[in-house]
C-alpha positions in Angstrom: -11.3 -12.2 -16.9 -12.7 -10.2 -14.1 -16.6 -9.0 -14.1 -17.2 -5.8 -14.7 -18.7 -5.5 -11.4 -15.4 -6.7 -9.9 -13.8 -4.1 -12.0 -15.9 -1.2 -10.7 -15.5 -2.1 -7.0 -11.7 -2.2 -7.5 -11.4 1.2 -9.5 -13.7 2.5 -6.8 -11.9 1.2 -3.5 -8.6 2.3 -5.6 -9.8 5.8 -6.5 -10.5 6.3 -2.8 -7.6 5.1 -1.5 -5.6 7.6 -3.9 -8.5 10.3 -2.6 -7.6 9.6 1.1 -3.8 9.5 0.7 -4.0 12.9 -1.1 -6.0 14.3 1.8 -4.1 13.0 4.6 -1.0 14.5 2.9 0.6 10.8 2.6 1.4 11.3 -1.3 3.2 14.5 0.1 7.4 13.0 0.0 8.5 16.3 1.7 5.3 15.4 5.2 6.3 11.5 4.7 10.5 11.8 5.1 9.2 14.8 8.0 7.7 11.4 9.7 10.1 9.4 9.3 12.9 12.0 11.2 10.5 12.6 14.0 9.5 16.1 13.0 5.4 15.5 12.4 3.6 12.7 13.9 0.2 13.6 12.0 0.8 10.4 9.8 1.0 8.3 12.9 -2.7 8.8 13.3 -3.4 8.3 9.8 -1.6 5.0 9.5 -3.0 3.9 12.7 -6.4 4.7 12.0 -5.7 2.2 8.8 -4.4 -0.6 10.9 -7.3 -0.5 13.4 -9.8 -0.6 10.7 -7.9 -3.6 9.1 -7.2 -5.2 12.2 -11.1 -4.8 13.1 -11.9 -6.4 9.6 -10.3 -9.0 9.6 -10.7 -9.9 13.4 -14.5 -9.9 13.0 -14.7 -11.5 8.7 -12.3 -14.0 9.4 -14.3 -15.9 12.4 -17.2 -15.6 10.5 -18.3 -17.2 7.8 -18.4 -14.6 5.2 -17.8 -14.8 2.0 -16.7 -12.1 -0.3 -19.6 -10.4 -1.9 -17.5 -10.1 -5.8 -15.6 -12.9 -5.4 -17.7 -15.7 -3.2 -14.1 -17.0 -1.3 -14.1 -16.8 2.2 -12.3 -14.7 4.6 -9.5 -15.8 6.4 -5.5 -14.8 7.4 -3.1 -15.1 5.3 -0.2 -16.3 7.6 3.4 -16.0 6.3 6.2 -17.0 8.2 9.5 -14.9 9.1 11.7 -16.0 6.3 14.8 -14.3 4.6 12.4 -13.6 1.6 10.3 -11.5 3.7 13.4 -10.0 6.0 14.9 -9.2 2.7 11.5 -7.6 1.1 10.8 -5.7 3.9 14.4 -4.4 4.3 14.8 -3.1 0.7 10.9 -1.8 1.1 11.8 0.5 4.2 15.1 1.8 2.2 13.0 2.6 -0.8 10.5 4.3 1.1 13.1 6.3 3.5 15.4 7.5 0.5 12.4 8.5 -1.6 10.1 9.6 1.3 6.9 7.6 -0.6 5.7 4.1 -0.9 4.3 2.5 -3.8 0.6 3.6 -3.5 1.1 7.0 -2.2 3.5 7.0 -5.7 0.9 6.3 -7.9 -1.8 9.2 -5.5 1.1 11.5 -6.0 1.6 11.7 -9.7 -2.4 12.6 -9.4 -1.6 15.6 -7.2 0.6 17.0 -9.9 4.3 15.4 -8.3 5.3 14.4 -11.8 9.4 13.9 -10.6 7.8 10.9 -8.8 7.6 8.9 -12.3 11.4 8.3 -11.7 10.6 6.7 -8.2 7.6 4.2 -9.7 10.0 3.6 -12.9 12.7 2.5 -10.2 9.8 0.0 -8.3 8.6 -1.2 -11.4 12.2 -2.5 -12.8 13.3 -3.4 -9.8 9.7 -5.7 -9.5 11.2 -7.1 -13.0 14.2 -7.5 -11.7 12.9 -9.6 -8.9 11.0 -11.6 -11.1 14.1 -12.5 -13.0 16.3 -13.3 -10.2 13.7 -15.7 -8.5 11.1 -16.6 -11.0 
């Protein structure tokens, strides 16, 4: 079982996350699917604002030797290589979020905004997750 101290920083780092996704109108389907037909680009800087501050992280923790401050592991890259698993993932992931105009965390930020037609959506990831799990173990 987790600390509670583990607990806390997750619920924290998770509450902001939904906080920031609310404000940067990313749990917004109608501004997402806009994105994704070329109409607003205002997401662009958003998501790439995310991916330099990653990229930065994990750059600069994973050549030092850090360690997490909850957890005690190190830092380091996860690498994966490009197999059907992820080619497959990836695929049905970009389907999802074109048809529904929402990914899986901006889902769960959007039901806190009041978008409760969304619950359909996160019941669809969360038996096809299940489904997964029974078709590959």
């Amino acid at each position: 079982m987790p600390s509670v101290a583990f607990l806390a920083v997750v619920y924290v780092g998770g509450l902001l996350f939904g906080v920031g996704l609310a404000l940067s109108q990313m749990a917004r389907p109608e501004v997402v699917l806009s994105f994704l037909q070329l109409a607003d680009f205002g997401l662009l800087f958003v998501m790439g604002g995310g991916a330099v501050v990653t990229g930065l992280a994990i750059a600069v923790l994973s050549t030092s030797d850090s360690t997490a401050p909850l957890t005690g592991a190190r830092y380091g890259r996860r690498l994966r290589s490009m197999d059907r698993d992820v080619l497959v993932g990836g695929t049905i992931f970009g389907v999802g979020w074109g048809l529904s105009g929402i990914c899986p965390g901006a889902a769960y930020a959007s039901v806190g905004i009041g978008n409760t037609p969304i619950l359909v959506a996160i019941a669809a990831m969360l038996v096809g997750a299940y489904a997964k799990t029974l078709l590959t173990g």
